[in-house]
MARPA-356129 format. One record per atom (N, C-alpha, C): residue in one letter; x, y, z. Coordinates in steps of 0.05 Angstrom, whole numbers, plus 5000, padded with zeros to 4 digits. Example, Ala and Ser with C-alpha at 12.3 -4.5 7.8 and 13.67 -1.06 7.14 Angstrom:
BEGIN
a526448865156/a524649105156/a526449345156/s525749555142/s527349795143/s525850015157/
end
This chain:
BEGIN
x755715652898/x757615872901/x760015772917/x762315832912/x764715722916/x764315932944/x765615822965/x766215872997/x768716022997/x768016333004/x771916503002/x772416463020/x774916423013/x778316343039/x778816603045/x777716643077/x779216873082/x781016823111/x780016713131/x782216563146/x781816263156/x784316183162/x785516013170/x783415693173/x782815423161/x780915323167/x781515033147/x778614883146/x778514593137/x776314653122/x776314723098/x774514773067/x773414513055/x771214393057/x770214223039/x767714173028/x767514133000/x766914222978/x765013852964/x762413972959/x762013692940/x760913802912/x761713622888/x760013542867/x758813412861/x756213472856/x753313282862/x753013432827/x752513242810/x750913342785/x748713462792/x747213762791/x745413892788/x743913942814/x746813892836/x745713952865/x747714142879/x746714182892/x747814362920/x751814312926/x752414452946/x755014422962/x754414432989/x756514313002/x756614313024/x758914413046/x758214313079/x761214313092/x761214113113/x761214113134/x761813843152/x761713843181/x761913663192/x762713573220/x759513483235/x759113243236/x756913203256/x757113053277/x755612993300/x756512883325/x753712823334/x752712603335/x750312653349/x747412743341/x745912773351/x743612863341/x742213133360/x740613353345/x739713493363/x736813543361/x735013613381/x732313623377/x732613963399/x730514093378/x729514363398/x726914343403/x725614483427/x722814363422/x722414513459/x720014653475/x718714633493/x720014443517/x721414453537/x721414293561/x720214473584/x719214233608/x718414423633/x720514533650/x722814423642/x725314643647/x727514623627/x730414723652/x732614753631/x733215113629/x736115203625/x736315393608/x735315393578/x734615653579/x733215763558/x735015843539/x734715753508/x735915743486/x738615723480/x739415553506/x742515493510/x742315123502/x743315133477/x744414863466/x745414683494/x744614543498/x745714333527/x746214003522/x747913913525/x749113623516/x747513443539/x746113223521/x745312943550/x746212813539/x747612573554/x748112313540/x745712073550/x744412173573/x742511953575/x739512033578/x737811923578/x734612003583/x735012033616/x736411963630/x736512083660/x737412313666/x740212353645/x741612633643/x738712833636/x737712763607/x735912953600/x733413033625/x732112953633/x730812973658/x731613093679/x733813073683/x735313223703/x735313443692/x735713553673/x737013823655/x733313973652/x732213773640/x729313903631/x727513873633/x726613613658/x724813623678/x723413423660/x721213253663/x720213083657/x716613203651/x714813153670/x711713263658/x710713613677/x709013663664/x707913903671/x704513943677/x704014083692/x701113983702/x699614163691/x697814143667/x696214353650/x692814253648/x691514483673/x689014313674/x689414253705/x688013863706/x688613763732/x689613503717/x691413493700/x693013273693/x695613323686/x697113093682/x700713133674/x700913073647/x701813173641/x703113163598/x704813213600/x706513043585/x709013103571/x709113293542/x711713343528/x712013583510/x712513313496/x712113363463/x714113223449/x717113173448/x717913383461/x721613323471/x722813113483/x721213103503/x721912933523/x721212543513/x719112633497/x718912343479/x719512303465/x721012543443/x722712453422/x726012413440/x726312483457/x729012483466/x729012233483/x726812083502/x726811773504/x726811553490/x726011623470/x725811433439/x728611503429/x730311673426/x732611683418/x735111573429/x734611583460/x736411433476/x736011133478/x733511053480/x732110783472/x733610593458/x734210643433/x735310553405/x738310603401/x739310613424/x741710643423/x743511023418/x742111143422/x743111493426/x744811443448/x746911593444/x748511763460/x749811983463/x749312133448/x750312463441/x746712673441/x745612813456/x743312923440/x744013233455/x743913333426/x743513623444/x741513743440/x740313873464/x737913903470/x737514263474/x736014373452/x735114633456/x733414703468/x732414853492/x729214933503/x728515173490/x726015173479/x724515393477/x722415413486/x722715783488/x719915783516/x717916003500/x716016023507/x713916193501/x714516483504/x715316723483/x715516913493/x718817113484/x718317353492/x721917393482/x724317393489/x726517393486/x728317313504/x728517523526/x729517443546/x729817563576/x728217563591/x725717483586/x723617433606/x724217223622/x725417093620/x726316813640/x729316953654/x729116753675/x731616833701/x731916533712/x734316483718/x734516273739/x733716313766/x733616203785/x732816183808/x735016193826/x734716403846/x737816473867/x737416313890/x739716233906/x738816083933/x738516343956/x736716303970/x736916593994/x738016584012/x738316674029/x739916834049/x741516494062/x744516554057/x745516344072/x746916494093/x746016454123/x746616614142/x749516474158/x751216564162/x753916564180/x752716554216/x754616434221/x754316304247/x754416634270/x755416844256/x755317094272/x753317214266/x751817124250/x748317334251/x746817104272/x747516994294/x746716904315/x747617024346/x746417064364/x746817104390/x745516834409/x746516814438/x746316694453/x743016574454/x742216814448/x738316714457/x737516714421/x738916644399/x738516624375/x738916854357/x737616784338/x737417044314/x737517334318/x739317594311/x738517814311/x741617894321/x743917824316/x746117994327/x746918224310/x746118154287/x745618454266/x747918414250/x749118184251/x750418114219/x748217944198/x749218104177/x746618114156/x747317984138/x750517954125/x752417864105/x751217584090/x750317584073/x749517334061/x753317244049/x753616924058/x756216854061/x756516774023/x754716654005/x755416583982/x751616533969/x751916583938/x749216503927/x749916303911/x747916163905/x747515943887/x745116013868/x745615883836/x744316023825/x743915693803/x740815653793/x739515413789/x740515523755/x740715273735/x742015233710/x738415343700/x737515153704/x734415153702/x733015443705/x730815563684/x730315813694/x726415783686/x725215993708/x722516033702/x721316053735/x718915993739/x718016163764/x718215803773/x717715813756/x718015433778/x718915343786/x722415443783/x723715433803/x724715543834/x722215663829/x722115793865/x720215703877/x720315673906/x719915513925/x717315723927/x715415543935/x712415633930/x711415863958/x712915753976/x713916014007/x715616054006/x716916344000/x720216414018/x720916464035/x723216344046/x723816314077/x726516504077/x728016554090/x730516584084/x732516384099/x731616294120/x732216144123/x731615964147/x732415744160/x731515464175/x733615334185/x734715374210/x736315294222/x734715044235/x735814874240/x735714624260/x735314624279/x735914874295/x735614884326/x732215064330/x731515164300/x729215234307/x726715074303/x724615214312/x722215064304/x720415164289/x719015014265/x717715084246/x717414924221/x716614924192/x716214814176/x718014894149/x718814714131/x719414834110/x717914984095/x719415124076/x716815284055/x716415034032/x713915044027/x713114804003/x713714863980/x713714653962/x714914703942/x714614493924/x715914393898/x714314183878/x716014023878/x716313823861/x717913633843/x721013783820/x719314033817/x721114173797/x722414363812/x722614403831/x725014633849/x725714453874/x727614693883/x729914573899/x729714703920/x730414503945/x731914673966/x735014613970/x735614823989/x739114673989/x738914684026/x741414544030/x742414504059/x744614444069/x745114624094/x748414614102/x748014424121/x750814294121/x751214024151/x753814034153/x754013854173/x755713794178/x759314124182/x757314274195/x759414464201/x761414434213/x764214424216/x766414374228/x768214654223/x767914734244/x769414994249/x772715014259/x773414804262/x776314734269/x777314664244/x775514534220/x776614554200/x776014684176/x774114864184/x772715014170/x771814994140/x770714754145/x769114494128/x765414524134/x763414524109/x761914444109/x760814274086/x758314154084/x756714014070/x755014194054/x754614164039/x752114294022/x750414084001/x747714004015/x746313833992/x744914093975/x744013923953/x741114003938/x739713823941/x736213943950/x734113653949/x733213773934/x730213603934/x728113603910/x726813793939/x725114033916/x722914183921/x720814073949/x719313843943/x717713783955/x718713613978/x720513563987/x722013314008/x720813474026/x721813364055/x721213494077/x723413434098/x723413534121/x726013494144/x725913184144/x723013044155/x723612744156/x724012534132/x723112714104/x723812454084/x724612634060/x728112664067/x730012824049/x729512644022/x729312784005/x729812713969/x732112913964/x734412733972/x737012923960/x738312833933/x739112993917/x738812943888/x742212973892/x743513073903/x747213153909/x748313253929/x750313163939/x751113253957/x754613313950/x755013523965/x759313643959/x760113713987/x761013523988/x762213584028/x765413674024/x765813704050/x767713784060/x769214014048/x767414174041/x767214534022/x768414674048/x769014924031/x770615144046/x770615294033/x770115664053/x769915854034/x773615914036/x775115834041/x778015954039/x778815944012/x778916023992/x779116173970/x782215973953/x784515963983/x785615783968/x786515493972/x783915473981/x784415073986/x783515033972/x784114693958/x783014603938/x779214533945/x779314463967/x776114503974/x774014793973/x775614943966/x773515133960/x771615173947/x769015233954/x765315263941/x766215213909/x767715393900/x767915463879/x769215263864/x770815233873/x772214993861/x771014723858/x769514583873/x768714313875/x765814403863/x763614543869/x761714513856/x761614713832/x763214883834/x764115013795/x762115233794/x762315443781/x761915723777/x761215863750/x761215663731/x761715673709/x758515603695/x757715883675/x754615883664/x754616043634/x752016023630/x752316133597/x750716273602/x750216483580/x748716623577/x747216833549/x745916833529/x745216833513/x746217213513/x747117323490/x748317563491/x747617663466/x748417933465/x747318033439/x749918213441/x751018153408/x754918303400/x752718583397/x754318763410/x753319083404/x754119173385/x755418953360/x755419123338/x753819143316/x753418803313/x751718793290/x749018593304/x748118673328/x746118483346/x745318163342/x746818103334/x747417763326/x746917673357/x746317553359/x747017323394/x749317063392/x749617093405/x751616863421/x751216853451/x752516593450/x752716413483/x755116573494/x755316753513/x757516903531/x757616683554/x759416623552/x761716453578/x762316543606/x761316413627/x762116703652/x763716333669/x765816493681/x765816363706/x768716223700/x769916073718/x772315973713/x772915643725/x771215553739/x771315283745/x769515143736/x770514883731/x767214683705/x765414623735/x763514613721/x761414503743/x760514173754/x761114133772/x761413893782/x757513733792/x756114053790/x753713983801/x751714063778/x750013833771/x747613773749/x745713993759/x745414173773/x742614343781/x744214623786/x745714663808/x747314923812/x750114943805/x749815263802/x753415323803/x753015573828/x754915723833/x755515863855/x757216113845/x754116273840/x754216563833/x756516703842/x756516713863/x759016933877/x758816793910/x761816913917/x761616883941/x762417183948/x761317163984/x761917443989/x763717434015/x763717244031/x765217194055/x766917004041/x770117114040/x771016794040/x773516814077/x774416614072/x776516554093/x779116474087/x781016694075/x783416634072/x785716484081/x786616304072/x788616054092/x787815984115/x784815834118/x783215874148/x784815674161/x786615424156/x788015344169/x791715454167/x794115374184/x796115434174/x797015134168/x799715064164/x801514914158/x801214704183/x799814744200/x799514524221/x797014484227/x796114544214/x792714514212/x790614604236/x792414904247/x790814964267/x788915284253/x787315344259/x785415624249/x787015814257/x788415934229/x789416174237/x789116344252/x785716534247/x784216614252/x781016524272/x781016594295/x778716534307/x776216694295/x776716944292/x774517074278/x773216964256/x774916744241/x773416674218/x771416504218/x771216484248/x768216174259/x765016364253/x766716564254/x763116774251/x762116814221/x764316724198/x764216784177/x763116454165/x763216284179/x762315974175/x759615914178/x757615894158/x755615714152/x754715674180/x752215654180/x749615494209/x749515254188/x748215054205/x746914814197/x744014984193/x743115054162/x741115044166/x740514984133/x736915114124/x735914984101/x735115164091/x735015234067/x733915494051/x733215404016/x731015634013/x729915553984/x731015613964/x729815693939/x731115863917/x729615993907/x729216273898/x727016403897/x728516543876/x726316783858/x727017013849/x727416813816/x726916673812/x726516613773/x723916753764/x724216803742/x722316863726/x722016733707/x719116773687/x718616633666/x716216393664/x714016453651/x712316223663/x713016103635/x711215873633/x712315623613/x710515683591/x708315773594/x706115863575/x705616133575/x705516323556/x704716573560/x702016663575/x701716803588/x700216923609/x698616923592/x695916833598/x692616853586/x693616673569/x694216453557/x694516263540/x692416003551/x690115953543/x688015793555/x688515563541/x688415623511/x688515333496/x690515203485/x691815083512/x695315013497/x694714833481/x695214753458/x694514593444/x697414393439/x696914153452/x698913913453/x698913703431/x699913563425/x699113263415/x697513303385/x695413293379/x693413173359/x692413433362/x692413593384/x690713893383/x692614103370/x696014023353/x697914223349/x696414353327/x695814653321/x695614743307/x697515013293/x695815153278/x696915283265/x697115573285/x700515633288/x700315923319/x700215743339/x699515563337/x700015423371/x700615193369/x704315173372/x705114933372/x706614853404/x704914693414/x705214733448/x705914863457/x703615173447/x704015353464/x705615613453/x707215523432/x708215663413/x708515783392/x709915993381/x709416043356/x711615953337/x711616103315/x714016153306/x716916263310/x715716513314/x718216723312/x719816563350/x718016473375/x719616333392/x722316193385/x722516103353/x724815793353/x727716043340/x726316353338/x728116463319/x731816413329/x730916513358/x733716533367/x735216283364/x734716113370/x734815853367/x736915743340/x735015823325/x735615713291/x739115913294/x738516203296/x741416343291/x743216133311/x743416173330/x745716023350/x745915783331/x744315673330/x745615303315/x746815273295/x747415523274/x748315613251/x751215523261/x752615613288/x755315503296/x756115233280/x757315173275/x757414873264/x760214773282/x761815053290/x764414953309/x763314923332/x761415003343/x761014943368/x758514803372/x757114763363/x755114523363/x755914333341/x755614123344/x755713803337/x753513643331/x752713663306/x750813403307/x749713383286/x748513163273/x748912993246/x745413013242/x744113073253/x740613023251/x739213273272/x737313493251/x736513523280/x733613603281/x731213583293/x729313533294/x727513743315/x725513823294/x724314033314/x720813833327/x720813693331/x717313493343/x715813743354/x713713753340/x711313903348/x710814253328/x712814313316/x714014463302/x713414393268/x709914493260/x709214433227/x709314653217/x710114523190/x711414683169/x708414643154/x707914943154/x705515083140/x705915303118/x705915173093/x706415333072/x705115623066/x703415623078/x701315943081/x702416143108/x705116063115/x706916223129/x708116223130/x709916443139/x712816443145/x713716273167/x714816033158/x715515903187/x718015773192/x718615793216/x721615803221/x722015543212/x721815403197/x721815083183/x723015183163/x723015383152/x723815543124/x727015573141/x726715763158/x729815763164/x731215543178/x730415323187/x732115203199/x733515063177/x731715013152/x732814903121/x734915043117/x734915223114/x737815403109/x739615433127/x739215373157/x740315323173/x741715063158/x742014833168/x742114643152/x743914563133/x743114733112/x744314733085/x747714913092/x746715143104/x749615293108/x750215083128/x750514973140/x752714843157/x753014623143/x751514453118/x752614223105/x753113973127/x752113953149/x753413713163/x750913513174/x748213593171/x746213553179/x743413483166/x741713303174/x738913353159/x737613413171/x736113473178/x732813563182/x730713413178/x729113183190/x727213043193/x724513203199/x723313383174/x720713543191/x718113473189/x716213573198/x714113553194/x712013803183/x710313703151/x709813893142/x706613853134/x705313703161/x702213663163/x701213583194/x698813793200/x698013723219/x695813443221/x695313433250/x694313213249/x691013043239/x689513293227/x687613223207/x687813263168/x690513403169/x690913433134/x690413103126/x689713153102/x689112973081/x692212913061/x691712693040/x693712603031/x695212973010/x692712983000/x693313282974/x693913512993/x694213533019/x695013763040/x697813653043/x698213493061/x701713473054/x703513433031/x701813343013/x704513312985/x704013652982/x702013812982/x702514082967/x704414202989/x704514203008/x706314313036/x708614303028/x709113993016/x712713913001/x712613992983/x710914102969/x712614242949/x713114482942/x712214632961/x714214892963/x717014822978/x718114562992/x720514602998/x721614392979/x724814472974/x726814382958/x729614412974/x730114162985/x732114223003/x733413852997/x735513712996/x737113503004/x738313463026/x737313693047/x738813643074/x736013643100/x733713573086/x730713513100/x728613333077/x728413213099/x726012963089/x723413003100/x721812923098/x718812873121/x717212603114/x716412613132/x715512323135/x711412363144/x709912213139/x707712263138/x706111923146/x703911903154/x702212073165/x703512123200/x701912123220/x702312223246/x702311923261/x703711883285/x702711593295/x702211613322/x701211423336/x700111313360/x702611233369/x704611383400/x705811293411/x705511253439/x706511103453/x706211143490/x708411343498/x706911523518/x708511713527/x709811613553/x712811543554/x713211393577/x712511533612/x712811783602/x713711973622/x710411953641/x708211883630/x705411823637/x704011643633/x705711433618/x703611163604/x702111173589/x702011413583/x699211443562/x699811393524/x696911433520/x698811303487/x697411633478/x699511723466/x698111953452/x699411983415/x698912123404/x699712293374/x701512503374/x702912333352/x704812503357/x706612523321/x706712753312/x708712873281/x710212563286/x711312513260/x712412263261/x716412343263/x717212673267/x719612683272/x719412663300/x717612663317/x718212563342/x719812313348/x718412153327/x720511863321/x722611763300/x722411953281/x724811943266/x726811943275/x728212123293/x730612083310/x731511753319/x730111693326/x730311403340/x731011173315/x729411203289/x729611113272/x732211073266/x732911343260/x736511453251/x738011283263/x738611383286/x740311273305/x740110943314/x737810803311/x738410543311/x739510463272/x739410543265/x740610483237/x743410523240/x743910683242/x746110723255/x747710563266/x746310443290/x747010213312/x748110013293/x746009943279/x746309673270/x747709613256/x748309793234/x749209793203/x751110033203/x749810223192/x751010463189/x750010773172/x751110993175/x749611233164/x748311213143/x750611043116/x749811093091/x748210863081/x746810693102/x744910553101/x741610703091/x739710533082/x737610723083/x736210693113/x735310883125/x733710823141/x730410843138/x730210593128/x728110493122/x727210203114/x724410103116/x724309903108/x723909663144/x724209433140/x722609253153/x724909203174/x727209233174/x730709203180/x730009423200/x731009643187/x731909893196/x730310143207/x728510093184/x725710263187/x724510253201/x724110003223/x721609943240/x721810113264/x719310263268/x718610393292/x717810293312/x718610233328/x719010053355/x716810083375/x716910323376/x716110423400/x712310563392/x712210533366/x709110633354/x706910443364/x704910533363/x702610313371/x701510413341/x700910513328/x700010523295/x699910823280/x699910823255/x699611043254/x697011123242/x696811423253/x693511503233/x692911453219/x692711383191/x690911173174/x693211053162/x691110833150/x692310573142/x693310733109/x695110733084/x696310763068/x696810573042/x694110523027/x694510283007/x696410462987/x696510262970/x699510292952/x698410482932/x696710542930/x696510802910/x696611122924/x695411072945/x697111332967/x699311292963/x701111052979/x703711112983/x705011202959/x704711132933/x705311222901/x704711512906/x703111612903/x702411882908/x704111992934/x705011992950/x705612132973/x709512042959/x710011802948/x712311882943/x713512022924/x712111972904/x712212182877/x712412472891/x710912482914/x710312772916/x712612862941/x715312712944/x717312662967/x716612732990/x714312542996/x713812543029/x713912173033/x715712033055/x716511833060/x713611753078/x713111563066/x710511343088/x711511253105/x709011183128/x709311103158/x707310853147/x708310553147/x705510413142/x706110193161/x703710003163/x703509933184/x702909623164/x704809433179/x704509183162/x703808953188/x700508783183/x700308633199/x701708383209/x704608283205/x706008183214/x708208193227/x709308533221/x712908583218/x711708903237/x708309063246/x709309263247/x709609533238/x709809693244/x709309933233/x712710133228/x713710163207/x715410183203/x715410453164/x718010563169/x718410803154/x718510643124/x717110673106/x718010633071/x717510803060/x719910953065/x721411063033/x722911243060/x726011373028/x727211513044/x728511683023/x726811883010/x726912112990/x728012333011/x729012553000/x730012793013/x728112862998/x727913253014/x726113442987/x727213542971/x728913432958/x730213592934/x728513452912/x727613642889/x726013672873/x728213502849/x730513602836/x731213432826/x732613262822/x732313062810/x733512762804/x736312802810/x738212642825/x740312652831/x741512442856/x743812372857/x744212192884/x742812342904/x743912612908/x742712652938/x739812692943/x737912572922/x735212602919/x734512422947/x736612272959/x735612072978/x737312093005/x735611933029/x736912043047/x739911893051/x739811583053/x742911463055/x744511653042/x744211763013/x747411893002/x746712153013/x744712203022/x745712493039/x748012433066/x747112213077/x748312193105/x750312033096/x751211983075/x753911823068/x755612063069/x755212253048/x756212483041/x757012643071/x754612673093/x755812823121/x756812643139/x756312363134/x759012233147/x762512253132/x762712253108/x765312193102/x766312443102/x764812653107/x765912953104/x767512973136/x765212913149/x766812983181/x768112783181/x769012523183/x771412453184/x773312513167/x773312573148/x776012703126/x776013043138/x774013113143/x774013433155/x776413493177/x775513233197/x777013233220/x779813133219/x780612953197/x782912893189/x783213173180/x783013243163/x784813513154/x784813733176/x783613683192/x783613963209/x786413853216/x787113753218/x790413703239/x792213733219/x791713873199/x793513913178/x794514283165/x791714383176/x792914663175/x794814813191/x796814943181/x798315083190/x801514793191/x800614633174/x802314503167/x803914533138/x806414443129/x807814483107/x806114253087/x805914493068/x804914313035/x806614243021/x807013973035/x808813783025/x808313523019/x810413373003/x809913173002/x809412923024/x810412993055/x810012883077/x807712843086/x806213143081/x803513203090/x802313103076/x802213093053/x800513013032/x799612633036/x801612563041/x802112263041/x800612253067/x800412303095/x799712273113/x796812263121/x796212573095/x793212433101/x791812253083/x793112193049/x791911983047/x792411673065/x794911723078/x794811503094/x793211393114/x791511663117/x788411583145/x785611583126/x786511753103/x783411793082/x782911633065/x784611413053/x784211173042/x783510973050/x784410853077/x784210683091/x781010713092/x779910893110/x777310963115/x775110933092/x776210993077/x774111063041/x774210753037/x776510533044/x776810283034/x773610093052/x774310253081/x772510143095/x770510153092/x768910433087/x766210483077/x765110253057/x767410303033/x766510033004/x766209873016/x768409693033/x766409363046/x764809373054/x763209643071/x761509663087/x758509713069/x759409723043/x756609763033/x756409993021/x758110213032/x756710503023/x758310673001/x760310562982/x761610652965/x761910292935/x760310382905/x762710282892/x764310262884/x766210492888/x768410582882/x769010842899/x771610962896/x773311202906/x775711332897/x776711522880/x779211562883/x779911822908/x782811822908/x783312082926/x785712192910/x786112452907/x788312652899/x788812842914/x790512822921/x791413062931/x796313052929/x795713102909/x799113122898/x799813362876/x801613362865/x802613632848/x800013642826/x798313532826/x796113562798/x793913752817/x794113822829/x791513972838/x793314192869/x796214132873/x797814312890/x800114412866/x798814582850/x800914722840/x801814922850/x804615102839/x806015312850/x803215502856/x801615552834/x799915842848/x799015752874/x797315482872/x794415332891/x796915362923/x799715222920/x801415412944/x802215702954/x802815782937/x802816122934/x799616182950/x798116062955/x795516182964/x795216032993/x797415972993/x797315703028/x794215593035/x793815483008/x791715253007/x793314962997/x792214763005/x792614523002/x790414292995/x790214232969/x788314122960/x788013892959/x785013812962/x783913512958/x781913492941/x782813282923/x779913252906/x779412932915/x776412922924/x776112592930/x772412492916/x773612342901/x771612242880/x769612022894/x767312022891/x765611772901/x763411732882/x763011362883/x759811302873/x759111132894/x756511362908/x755311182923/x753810972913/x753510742941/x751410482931/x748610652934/x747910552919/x744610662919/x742310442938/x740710452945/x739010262962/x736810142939/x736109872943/x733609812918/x731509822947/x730410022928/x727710152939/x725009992918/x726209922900/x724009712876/x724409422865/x724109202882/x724809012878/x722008862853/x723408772837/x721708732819/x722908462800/x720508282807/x721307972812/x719107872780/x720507772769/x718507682745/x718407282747/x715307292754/x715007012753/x714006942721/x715406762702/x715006602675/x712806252690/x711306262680/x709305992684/x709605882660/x711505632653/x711905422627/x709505232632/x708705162607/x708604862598/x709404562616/x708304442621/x709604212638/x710204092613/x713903992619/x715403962605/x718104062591/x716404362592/x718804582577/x721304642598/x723804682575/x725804662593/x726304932610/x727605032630/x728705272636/x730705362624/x729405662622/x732905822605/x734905722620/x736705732600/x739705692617/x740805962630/
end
């Protein structure tokens, strides 16, 4: 179905013989999936496996041991192989609003003190701080309100996964302080400070102000009161300078606390200045597993209703927000731990259509748990029919870095990594697959071994093998999409040829609307869209190309409608997926064909 023009934008359009359409723009890769932190169902950008950890916490203690989620190991394996864009979704157990971030408590002013200490009966908490991260785990396991220096006592305890914060370095002549964040569990004598923003001030208009240097600025998952859709609502007005907090509100500030000669306007404003002291963060909600949930079922135990811990309808919100295609970015995206079970409704169904309506993306899923048989996953694939999702089969043996351990794990845990070093090496409209490109690095094997009459069977039936070759390794062969029929985009390279050359020609034309349909314009962008299409062909991923866009397809009406057209023709290279070598045995003597 043709896409109506109703405002202002960058329209593009493919002809695939007896396939689908599309639209564009990818950046990156995204995986949704379970972390032990992080905001909740707020799309969040890492560029590194240190970034991600910081954002979503690393293992969780279930039982009397530590496990990691599949997230966190498909998102180390992606950075591994050369990733640098991943956006990372959390989903938690449960419906939305049950989770809260974590507030910092009582930061007390130097006037809720008297001579013999505490109790002058100013009560005024001076500013809050409020944790990106949300769930009960982020509160400090005792709450204090607070811990001055000059007193005596203990901190309140607390973990690896929460925070305390701390004021220093008070200077009341310049009405300057320090503010770290540590880690949860440190103590007075062996600080684990994760950041520190000195020389802060609540005066409102110096450039050192709270607000300003450590940023104020948060999201928040919303529901439009007209037609209950959600979106990410925007609060706050300075970017955030700090990986853990921003700074809810302030409630004391100190207006021009110095003048023009750098003396304190105001003496009164020393009472409105920060103590040296230490305080927790308390008041999140949200546990990570639903209340009475005994058998989280992880790894090799994922079943059907409990996919670490989760269900279905958990990823719903999720799937709507990512439908954005202007405001999320990204070329692959991957749900690990998350099986597609044809005897349900499962949000694997919608993220496909997710997908498909945004045209810029595939989908790497998994559509067998970890005891199905060969005739259980081909039947799974074939209730789906999609060219913008593949799956890959059987399950493999990876090490989990985050614990050393080697556990099982859906094989889109590692597909990501696959992608993206193909990527590295070569390029999109490469296949990723095979002994090159294909090889899984980081697998120790996968669940059973795959002689060539399975793998025949599992490809006929478009599910891509994981096999394991005793010299080279365990590595991806084959790279079918699920589209049912015969066609280029039956495969994955001309899928990802197709959402690479769209977002770069996408993005070229975006700088063209609201421009004159002219012959200037016209020329300008084949002058960036040819070049590019020339490059692809040397590069392997085109035998040919034309491009149009001149008076044969911009006539008087196609202007009259302030559209501006492009028609751009391609034959992709295809990959030999069947090399097929014929040995002839002569006669000693007989000559060779010429």
């Amino acid at each position: 179905m043709a896409e109506q023009i109703i405002s202002p934008g960058v329209f593009t359009n493919e002809d695939v013989p007896t396939i689908l359409e599309a639209a564009a723009a990818p950046i990156g890769a995204a995986i949704v999936g379970p972390t032990p932190l992080g905001p909740v169902n707020i799309p969040t950008l890492c560029t590194t496996f240190t970034d991600f950890t910081a954002k979503f916490g690393t293992t969780f203690e279930s039982g009397s041991d530590d496990h990691s989620f599949l997230t966190s190991i498909s998102a180390f394996n992606y950075f591994q192989q050369g990733g640098t864009n991943l956006l990372v979704t959390r989903v938690v157990s449960g419906s939305r609003g049950i989770f809260d971030a974590a507030t910092s408590s009582f930061v007390a002013p130097s006037g809720a003190f008297t001579d013999a200490g505490i109790g002058s009966g100013v009560s005024t908490n001076l500013f809050t701080l409020k944790t990106f991260s949300e769930g009960v785990v982020l509160n400090t396991t005792s709450s204090v309100g607070y811990y001055t220096q000059s007193e005596s006592g203990s901190l309140s305890s607390g973990s690896k996964d929460n925070l305390r914060w701390e004021i220093t370095n008070v200077d009341t002549a310049k009405g300057t302080f320090a503010l770290s964040i540590r880690q949860g569990d440190d103590s007075v004598d062996n600080k684990k400070v994760l950041e520190t923003f000195r020389s802060l001030t609540l005066d409102p208009n110096s450039d050192n102000y709270i607000e300003k240097i450590i940023g104020n600025y948060n999201r928040q998952v919303a529901v439009d009161p007209d037609d209950s859709s959600i979106y990410i609502q925007k609060l706050g007005e300075y970017p955030n300078q700090s990986a853990y907090i921003y700074v809810d509100e302030v409630f004391e500030t100190t207006p021009d606390y110095l003048d023009a000669a750098g003396n304190r306007t105001q003496d009164a404003y020393t009472a409105s200045m920060p103590v040296a002291q230490i305080g927790a963060f308390v008041g999140g909600r949200g546990t990570l597993f639903t209340e009475g949930v005994t058998n989280l079922n992880l790894n090799d135990k994922i079943s059907d209703g409990n996919y670490q811990g989760l269900i279905n309808s958990d990823y719903t919100d999720v799937m709507n927000l990512l439908i954005d295609k202007d405001e999320y970015k990204f070329n692959l995206i991957s749900t690990p731990g998350l099986i597609y079970d044809s005897t349900t409704d499962s949000a694997v169904n919608t993220l496909i259509n997710t997908v498909t309506s945004r045209g810029d993306a595939i989908y790497p899923l998994d559509s067998a748990y970890y005891t199905d048989g060969v005739d259980a996953v081909i039947t799974a694939a074939e209730g789906l029919d999609s060219n913008f999702a593949a799956t890959y089969w059987p399950w493999v043996l990876t090490t989990d870095p985050l614990t050393n351990k080697a556990v099982w794990a859906p094989a889109s845990t590692i597909i990501p990594s696959v992608y993206v070093f193909n990527d590295t090496v070569t390029a999109a409209w490469f296949a990723p697959a095979g002994l090159t490109r294909g090889s899984m690095r980081n697998v120790i094997l996968p669940a059973r071994s795959l002689p060539r009459g399975e793998r025949d069977k599992l490809y006929e039936g478009k599910i891509n093998p994981i096999v394991k070759f005793p010299s080279t390794g365990v590595a991806v062969y084959g790279q079918k999409t699920l589209q049912s029929l015969a066609s280029a985009t039956d495969r994955v390279n001309v899928r990802r040829l197709l959402i690479a050359l769209k977002n770069f020609i996408g993005t070229v034309a975006e700088g063209l609307v609201f421009e004159p349909n002219s012959l200037a314009t016209r020329n300008a962008f084949l002058a960036v869209v040819t070049p590019y299409l020339e490059l692809v062909q040397q590069r392997q991923g085109l035998f040919a190309f034309k491009v149009t866009m001149d008076d044969t397809n911009n006539g008087p009406d196609v202007i009259d409608r302030n559209e501006l057209r492009g028609s751009i023709f391609i034959q992709p290279v295809k990959a030999a997926e069947f090399i097929v070598l014929d040995f002839n045995v002569l006669p000693t003597g007989a000559e060779f064909p010429g």
